[in-house]
C-alpha positions in Angstrom: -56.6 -24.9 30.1 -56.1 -23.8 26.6 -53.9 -21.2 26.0 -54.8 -20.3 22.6 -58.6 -19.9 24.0 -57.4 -16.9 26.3 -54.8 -15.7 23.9 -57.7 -15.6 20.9 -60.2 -13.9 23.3 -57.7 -11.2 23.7 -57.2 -10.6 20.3 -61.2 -10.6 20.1 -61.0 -8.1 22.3 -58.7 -6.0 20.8 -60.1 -6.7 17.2 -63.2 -4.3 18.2 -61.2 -1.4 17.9 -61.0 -1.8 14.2 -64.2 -3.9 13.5 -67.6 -2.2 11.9 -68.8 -2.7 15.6 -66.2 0.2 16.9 -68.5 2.8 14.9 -71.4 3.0 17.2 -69.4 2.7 20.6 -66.8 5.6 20.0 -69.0 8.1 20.2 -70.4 6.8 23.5 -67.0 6.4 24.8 -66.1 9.8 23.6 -69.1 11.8 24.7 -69.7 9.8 28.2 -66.4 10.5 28.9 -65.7 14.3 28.2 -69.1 14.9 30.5 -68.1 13.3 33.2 -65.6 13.5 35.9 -61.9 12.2 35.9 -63.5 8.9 37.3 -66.1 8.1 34.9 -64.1 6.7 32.0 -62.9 4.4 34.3 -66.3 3.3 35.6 -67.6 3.4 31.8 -64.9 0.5 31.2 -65.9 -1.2 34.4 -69.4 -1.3 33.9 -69.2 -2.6 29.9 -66.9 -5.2 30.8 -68.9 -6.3 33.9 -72.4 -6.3 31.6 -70.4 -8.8 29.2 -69.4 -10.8 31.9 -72.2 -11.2 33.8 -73.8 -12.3 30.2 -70.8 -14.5 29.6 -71.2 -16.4 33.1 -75.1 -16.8 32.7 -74.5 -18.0 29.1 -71.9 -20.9 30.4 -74.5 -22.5 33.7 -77.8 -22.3 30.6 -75.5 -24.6 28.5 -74.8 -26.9 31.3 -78.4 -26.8 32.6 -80.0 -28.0 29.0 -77.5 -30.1 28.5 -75.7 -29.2 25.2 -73.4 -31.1 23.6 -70.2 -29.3 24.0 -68.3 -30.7 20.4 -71.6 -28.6 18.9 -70.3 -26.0 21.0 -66.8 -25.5 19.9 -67.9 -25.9 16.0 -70.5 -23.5 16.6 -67.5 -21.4 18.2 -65.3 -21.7 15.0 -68.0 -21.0 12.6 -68.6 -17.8 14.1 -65.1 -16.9 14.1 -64.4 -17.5 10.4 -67.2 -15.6 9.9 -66.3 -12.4 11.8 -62.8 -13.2 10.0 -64.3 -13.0 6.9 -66.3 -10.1 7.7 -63.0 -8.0 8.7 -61.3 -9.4 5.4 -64.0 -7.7 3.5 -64.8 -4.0 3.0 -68.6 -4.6 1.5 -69.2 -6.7 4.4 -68.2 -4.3 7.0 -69.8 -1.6 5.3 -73.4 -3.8 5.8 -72.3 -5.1 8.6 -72.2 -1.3 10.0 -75.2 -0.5 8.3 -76.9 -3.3 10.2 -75.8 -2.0 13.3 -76.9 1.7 12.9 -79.9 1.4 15.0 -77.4 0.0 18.5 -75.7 3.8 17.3 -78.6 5.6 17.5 -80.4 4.1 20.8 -76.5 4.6 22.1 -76.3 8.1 21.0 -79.4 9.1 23.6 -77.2 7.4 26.5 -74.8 10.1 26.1 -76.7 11.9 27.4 -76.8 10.5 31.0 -76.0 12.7 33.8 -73.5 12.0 36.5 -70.3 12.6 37.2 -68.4 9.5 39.1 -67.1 6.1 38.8 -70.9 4.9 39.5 -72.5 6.9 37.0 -69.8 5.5 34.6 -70.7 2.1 35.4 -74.1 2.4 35.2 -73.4 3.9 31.7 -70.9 1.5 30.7 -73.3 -1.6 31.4 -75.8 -0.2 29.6 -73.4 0.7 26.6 -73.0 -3.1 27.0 -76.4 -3.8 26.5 -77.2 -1.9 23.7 -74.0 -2.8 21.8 -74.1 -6.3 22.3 -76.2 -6.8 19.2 -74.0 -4.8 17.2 -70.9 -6.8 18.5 -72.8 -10.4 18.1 -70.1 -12.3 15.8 -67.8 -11.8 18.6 -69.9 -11.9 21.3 -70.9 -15.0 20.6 -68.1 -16.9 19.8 -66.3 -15.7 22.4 -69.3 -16.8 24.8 -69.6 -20.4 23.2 -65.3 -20.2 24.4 -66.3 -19.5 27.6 -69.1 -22.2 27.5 -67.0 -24.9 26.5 -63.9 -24.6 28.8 -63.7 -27.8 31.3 -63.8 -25.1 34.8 -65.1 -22.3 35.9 -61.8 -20.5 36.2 -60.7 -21.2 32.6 -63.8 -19.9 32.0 -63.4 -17.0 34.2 -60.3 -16.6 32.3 -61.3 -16.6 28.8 -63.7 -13.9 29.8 -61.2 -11.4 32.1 -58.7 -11.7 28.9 -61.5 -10.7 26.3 -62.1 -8.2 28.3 -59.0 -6.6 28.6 -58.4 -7.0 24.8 -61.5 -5.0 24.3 -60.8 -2.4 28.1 -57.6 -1.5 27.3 -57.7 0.5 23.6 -61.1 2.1 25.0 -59.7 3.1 28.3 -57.3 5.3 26.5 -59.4 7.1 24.0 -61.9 7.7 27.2 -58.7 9.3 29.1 -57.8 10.8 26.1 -60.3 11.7 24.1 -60.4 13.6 20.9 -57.1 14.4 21.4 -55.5 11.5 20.8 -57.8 10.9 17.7 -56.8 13.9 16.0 -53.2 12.0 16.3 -54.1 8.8 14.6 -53.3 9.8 11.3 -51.4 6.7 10.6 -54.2 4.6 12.0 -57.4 6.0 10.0 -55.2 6.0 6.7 -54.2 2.1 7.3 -57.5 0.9 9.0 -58.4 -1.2 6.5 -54.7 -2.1 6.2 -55.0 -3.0 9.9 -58.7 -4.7 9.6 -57.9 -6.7 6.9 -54.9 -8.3 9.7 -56.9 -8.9 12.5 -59.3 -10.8 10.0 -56.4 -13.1 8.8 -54.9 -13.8 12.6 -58.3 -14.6 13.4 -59.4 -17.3 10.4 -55.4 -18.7 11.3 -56.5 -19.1 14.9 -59.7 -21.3 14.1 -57.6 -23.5 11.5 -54.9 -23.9 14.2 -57.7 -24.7 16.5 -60.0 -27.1 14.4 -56.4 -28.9 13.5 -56.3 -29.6 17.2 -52.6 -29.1 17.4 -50.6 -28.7 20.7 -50.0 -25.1 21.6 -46.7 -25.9 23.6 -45.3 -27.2 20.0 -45.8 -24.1 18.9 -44.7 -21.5 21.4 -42.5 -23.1 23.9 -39.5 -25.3 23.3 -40.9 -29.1 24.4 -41.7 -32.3 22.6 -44.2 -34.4 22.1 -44.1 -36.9 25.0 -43.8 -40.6 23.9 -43.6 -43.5 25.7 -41.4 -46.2 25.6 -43.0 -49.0 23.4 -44.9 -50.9 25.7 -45.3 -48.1 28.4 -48.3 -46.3 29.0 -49.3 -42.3 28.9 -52.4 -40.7 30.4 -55.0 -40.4 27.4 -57.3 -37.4 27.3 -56.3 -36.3 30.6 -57.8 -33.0 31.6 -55.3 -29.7 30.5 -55.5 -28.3 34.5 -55.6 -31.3 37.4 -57.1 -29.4 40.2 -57.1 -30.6 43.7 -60.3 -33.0 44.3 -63.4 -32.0 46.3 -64.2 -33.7 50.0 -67.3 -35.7 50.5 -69.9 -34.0 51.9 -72.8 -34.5 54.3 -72.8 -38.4 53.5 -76.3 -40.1 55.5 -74.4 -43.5 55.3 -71.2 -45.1 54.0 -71.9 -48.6 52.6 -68.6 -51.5 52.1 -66.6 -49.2 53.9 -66.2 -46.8 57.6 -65.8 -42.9 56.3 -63.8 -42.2 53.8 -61.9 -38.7 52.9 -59.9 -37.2 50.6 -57.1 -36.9 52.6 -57.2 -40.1 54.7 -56.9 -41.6 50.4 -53.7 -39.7 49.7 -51.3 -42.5 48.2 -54.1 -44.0 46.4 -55.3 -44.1 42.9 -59.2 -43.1 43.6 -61.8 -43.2 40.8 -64.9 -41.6 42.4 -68.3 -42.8 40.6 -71.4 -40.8 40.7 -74.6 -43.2 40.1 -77.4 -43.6 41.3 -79.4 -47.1 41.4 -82.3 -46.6 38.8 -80.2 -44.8 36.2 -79.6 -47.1 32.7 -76.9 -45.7 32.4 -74.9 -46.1 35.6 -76.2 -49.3 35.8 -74.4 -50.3 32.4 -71.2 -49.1 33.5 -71.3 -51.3 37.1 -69.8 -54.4 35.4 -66.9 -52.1 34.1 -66.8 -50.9 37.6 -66.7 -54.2 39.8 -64.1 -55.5 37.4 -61.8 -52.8 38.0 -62.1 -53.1 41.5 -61.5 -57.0 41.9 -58.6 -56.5 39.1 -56.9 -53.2 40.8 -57.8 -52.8 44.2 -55.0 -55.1 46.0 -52.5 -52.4 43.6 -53.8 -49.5 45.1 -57.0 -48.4 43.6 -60.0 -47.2 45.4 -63.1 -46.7 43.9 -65.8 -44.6 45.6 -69.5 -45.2 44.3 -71.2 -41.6 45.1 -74.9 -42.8 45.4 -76.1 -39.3 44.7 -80.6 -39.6 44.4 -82.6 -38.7 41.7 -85.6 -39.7 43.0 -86.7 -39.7 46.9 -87.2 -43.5 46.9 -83.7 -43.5 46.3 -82.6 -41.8 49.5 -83.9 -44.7 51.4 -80.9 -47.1 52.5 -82.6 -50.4 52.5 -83.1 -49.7 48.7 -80.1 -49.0 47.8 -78.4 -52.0 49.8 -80.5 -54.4 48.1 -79.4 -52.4 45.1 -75.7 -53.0 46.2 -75.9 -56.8 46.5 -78.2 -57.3 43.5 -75.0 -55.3 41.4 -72.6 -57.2 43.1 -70.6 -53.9 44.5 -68.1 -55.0 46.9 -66.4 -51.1 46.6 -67.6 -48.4 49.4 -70.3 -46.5 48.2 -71.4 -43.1 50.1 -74.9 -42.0 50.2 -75.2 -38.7 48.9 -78.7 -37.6 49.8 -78.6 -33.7 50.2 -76.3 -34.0 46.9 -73.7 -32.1 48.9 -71.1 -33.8 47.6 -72.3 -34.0 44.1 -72.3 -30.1 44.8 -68.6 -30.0 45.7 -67.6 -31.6 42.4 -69.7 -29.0 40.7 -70.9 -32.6 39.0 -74.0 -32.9 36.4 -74.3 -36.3 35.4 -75.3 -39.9 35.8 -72.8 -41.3 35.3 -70.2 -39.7 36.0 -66.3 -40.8 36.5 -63.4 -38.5 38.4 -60.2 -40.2 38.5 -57.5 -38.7 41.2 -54.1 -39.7 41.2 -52.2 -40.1 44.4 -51.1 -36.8 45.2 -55.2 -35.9 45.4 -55.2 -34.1 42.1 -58.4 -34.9 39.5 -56.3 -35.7 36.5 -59.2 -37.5 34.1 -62.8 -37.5 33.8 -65.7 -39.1 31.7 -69.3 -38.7 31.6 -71.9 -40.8 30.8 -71.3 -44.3 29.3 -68.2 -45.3 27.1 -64.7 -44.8 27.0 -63.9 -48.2 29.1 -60.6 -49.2 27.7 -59.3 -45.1 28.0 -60.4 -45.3 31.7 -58.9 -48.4 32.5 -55.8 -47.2 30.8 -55.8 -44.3 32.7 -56.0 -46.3 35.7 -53.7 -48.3 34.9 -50.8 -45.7 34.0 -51.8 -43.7 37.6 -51.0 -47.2 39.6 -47.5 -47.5 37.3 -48.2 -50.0 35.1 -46.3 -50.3 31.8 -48.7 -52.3 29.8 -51.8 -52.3 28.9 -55.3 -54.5 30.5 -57.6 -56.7 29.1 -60.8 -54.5 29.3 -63.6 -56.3 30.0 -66.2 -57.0 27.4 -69.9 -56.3 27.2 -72.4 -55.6 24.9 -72.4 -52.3 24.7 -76.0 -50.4 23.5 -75.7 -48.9 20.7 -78.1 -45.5 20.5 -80.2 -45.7 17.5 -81.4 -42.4 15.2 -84.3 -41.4 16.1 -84.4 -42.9 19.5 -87.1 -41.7 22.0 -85.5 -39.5 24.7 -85.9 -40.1 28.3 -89.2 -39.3 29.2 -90.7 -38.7 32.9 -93.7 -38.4 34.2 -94.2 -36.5 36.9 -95.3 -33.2 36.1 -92.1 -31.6 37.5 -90.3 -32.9 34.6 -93.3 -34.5 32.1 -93.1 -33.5 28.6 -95.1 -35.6 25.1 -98.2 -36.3 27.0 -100.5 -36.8 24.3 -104.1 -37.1 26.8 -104.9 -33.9 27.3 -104.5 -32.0 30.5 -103.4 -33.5 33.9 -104.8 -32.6 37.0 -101.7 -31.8 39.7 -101.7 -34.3 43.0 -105.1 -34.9 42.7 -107.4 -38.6 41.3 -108.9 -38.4 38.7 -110.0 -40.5 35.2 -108.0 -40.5 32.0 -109.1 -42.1 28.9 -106.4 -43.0 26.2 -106.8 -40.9 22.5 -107.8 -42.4 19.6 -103.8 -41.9 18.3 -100.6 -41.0 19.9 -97.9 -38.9 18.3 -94.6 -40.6 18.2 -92.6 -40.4 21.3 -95.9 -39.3 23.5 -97.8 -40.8 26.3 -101.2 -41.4 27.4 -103.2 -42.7 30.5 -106.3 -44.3 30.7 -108.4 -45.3 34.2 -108.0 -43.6 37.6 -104.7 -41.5 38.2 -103.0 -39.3 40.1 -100.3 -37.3 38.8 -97.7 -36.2 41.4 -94.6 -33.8 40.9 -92.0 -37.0 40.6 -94.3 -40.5 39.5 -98.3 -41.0 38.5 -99.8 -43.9 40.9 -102.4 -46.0 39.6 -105.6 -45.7 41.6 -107.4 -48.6 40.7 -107.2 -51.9 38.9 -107.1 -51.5 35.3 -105.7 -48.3 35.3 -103.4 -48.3 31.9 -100.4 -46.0 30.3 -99.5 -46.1 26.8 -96.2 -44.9 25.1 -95.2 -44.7 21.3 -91.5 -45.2 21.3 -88.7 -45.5 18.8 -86.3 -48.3 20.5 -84.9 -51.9 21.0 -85.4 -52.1 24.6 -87.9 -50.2 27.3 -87.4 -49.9 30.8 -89.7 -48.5 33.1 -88.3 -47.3 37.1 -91.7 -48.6 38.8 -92.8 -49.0 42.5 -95.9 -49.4 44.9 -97.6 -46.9 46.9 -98.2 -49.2 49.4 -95.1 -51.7 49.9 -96.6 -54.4 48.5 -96.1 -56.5 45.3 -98.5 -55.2 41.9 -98.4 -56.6 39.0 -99.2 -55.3 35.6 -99.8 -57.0 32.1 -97.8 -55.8 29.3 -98.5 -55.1 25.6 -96.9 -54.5 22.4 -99.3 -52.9 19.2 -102.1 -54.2 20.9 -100.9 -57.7 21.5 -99.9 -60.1 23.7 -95.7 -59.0 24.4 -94.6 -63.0 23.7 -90.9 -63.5 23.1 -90.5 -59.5 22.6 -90.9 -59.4 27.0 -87.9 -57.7 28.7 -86.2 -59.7 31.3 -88.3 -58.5 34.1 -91.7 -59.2 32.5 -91.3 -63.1 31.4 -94.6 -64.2 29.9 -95.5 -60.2 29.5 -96.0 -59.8 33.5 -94.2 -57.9 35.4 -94.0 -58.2 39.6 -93.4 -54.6 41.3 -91.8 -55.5 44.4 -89.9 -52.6 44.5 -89.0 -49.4 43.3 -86.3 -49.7 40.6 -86.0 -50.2 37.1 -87.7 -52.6 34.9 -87.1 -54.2 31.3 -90.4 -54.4 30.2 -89.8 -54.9 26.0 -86.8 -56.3 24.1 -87.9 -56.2 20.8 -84.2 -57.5 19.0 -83.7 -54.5 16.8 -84.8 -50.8 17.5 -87.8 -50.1 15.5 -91.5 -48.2 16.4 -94.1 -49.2 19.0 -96.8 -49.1 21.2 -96.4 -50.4 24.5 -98.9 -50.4 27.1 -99.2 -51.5 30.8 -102.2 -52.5 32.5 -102.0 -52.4 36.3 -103.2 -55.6 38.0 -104.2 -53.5 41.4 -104.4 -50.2 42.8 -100.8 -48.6 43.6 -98.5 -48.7 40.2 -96.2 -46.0 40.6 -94.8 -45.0 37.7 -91.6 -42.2 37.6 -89.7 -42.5 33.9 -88.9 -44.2 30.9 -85.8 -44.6 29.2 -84.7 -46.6 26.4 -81.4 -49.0 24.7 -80.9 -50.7 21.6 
C-alpha cells in the first residue's frame, strides 16, 4: 500500500478549499446549512462524500471488468495531476477554469433551496451537491479516481478514497458549522489565497515527480535503508507493498494428483497457486514453466496448486480436463474450480494467473498473464531460503506483434467483428460468406447455428472465414456429437502446405475433442485469410486466439 497515494489524496482533498472548484460549492455549503437543522451540515458532508465514493468504487470494478492496462492508468493519473497543479499555479487558468464551471454554480444554486431539516435531508442534499459538482471538480476527481483504480486491493482502495475524503470533509464541515461567521474572520486567508493556491499547486506537481521517479517513500519519511543482500543472496523482487492472508479453496467438484488440499493443512509450505484453465494460450504456455518448478522445488518445500477455474462448460467436465492433465504432463494437484468459487475468494480476473504464499499463509507476490519466469522463480526460490539464484528454464517465448488480432469469440454472448451480416440466436440457418472481410472480422458460409458460447456446423461444407493479423492461429474446436470431424484448412484461398499448425498436418485437422487447435503457423506475423471447411455435420467452434 502506498503511502504517498493516501497522503496525496488528502492533500487533494484539502486542495478544494482553495481551488476554482470551491466557488460554486460554498454557497451550497453555506445556504444548505444555515436552513437546516443542527444536523444537516453533518449529513450534507456525509452525503457528498458518500456520492464520490460510491462513484470512486464503481469507477475501480469498470476498470477491472474492460480490462485496462493499469501502467496507462497511473500515467493517466499523473497527467491529470500536473495539470490541476498547473491550473492552481496560474491565475488566468483558474479564472477559466471558474468560468467553465459557472453553469455546476448555477444548477447548485436551485439545490439550496431543498427543504428539510435533518441529517437525511442533508444527505440527500449533500449527494446531490456531489453530483452536480463533480464536473466542476473533474481534474481532481479524476485523478484521484484513476488512484483508487490502480491500487493492488480493495482496501487500499478503500483507503485512498476515505483519506480524499476527509481532505475535502473536514474544511467544509467547519464552514457548515460555522458559517458566515467564520468567513467574515478569514481575513488573512482571502488576502493570501492566491499566496496559498499557488502552494497547493507546487506540493502537488512535487508529488507526481516524486511519484513518476518511483522512489521509496520509507527513504523519505522514516529512518530505514535500502535493503541489500549479501552478494550472492537473494531478496523478494516486486513483491506486493501489503501481503494479506490467502483465500481457502472453495466448492472444489474434484481434486486431481492430490486428496483435499487447504490453506491451513499447507502452512510451512511455499504454495504458488495457478489459476488456468485447459483451452487458454496463455496458461497453456506457462505449464512448462510450471512442471519445471515443481520437479525442481517440490522435494524443498514447494507446493503448487493448479486452480482449473472453466471458461467454457466443456471445460467443467473431468474426463476433459484429465486427459488435459496427462497430455501437459502435470504431476502437481490441480482443483477443479467449476462454480468459480474459489476464483471468487481470490477476487482473481485472469488466465493465467500466479499467487505465491509464503509459509506463514501470507500472499506475498503475484503475476498475471504470461512472463516474468525468472522473477517468479526467484521469488520462489528466496521464500524456500535459497541464497542463489536457478537456472530458469528456457522456451520460446511469443512475442505479441503490433497490430495483432485480438481474441475473438464467437458465440454471441461474447462475438464481436462478424463481418456476415446478422446472426440468428440458437437457431439453423444458412450463411453465405461476403464478397470482402474487414481486417480482424469473420464470416460464415453454409448451415449454422449460433449459440451463446460456440457456432456448430450443421452440415457438411459448412465454412468460417477470418482475416487476421498473426504468426500463428489456434482455434478451441469440438463435436456436437462425441465423435471425430474433420475440417480442411486454407490460407488466401489456397491449399495451407508447410504454413499448417501442428494439429492440422497436410491442412487437416481431426476434432476428437474439445480443446485448442494450431491450425496456421505462418513463420512471421503478417495478414491473412484463413478458412475452415467442415468435413461433416457437428464442428463446434467457441474462439480464436492468436501468437507470433
Amino acid at each position: 500500500m502506498n503511502a504517498v497515494d493516501i497522503g496525496l489524496a488528502f492533500l487533494e482533498g484539502l486542495a478544494l478549499i482553495v481551488s476554482p472548484c470551491i466557488l460554486p460549492v460554498l454557497p451550497l455549503v453555506l445556504a444548505t446549512s444555515v436552513d437546516g437543522g443542527r444536523r444537516r451540515p453533518y449529513g450534507i458532508i456525509i452525503g457528498f462524500v458518500l456520492a464520490f465514493s460510491l462513484f470512486a468504487m464503481a469507477a475501480r470494478e469498470l476498470v477491472s471488468l474492460l480490462g485496462l492496462d493499469l501502467d496507462i492508468v497511473k500515467n493517466a493519473s499523473l497527467v491529470l495531476l500536473a495539470l490541476f497543479g498547473l491550473v492552481l499555479l496560474s491565475e488566468k487558468l483558474s479564472e477559466k477554469f471558474s468560468a467553465l464551471t459557472q453553469g455546476a454554480a448555477n444548477l447548485g444554486n436551485d439545490l439550496a433551496s431543498t427543504k428539510g431539516e435533518g441529517l437525511l435531508s442533508g444527505i440527500a442534499i449533500g449527494a446531490l451537491i456531489g453530483l452536480v459538482w463533480t464536473p466542476c471538480a473533474g481534474p481532481i476527481l479524476a485523478a484521484v479516481l484513476v488512484q483508487v483504480i490502480r491500487q493492488e486491493t480493495d482496501l487500499a482502495g478503500n483507503l485512498i478514497i476515505l483519506s480524499f475524503g476527509i481532505g475535502a470533509g473536514i474544511p467544509m464541515l467547519i464552514i457548515a458549522l460555522t458559517g458566515r461567521k467564520l468567513m467574515s474572520k478569514l481575513g488573512f486567508f482571502v488576502r493570501h489565497a492566491e499566496a496559498v493556491r499557488k502552494g497547493f499547486g507546487v506540493l502537488i506537481l512535487l508529488a507526481v515527480a516524486y511519484i513518476a521517479s518511483g522512489a521509496n517513500i520509507e527513504s523519505l519519511f522514516m529512518n530505514t535503508k535500502k535493503v541489500e543482500a549479501p552478494r550472492g543472496e537473494l531478496v523478494l523482487q516486486e513483491g506486493l507493498r501489503q501481503p494479506y492472508a490467502a483465500p481457502e479453496f472453495a466448492e472444489i467438484a474434484a481434486w486431481e494428483n492430490s486428496p483435499p488440499l487447504t490453506m491451513a493443512g499447507l502452512k510451512g509450505k511455499v504454495v504458488l497457486v495457478d489459476f488456468w484453465t485447459y483451452s487458454c494460450i496463455n496458461c497453456v504456455r506457462t505449464l512448462p514453466y510450471l512442471t519445471d518448478w515443481d520437479r525442481k522445488y517440490r522435494d524443498m518445500g514447494l507446493v503448487i496448486v493448479g486452480v482449473h477455474s472453466p471458461e467454457f462448460e466443456f471445460e467443467k467436465k473431468l474426463s476433459n480436463v484429465q486427459a488435459a492433465i496427462a497430455q501437459h504432463g502435470i504431476r502437481y494437484p490441480v482443483a477443479q474450480d467449476n462454480r468459480l468459487s474459489t476464483w471468487l475468494n481470490f477476487n482473481n480476473r485472469y488466465w493465467p494467473a500466479h499467487y505465491l504464499i509464503d509459509r506463514q499463509g501470507q500472499v506475498v507476490y503475484t503475476h498475471f498473464g504470461e512472463g516474468k519466469y525468472e522473477v517468479t522463480e526467484n521469488n520462489i526460490r528466496y521464500l524456500l531460503g535459497l541464497k542463489e539464484k536457478g537456472q530458469t528454464l528456457k522456451v520460446d517465448e511469443p512475442t505479441y506483434a503490433h497490430g495483432q488480432t485480438p481474441e475473438t469469440y464467437l458465440g454471441y454472448a461474447r462475438a464481436d467483428s462478424f463481418g456476415g451480416g446478422t446472426v440468428a440466436r440458437d437457431a439453423r440457418r444458412g450463411y453465405r460468406f461476403p464478397e470482402s472481410l474487414p481486417d480482424d472480422a469473420w464470416a460464415l458460409n453454409g448451415k449454422w447455428k449460433v449459440e451463446r458460447e460456440k457456432i456448430v456446423g450443421g452440415e457438411k461444407g459448412a465454412a468460417l472465414r477470418l482475416n487476421f493479423n498473426a504468426r500463428k492461429v489456434f482455434l478451441v474446436l469440438g463435436t456436437s456429437s462425441g465423435k471425430p470431424v474433420r475440417a480442411t484448412i486454407r490460407l488466401n484461398g489456397e491449399p495451407v502446405g508447410g504454413r499448417a499448425g501442428k494439429d492440422a498436418p497436410a491442412g487437416v485437422v481431426t476434432v476428437g475433442r474439445n480443446t485448442l487447435y494450431e491450425l496456421v503457423d505462418q513463420g512471421a506475423s503478417k495478414r491473412g485469410m484463413i478458412e475452415i471447411e467442415a468435413q461433416e455435420a457437428g464442428l463446434e467452434a467457441y474462439a480464436f486466439t492468436f501468437g507470433s
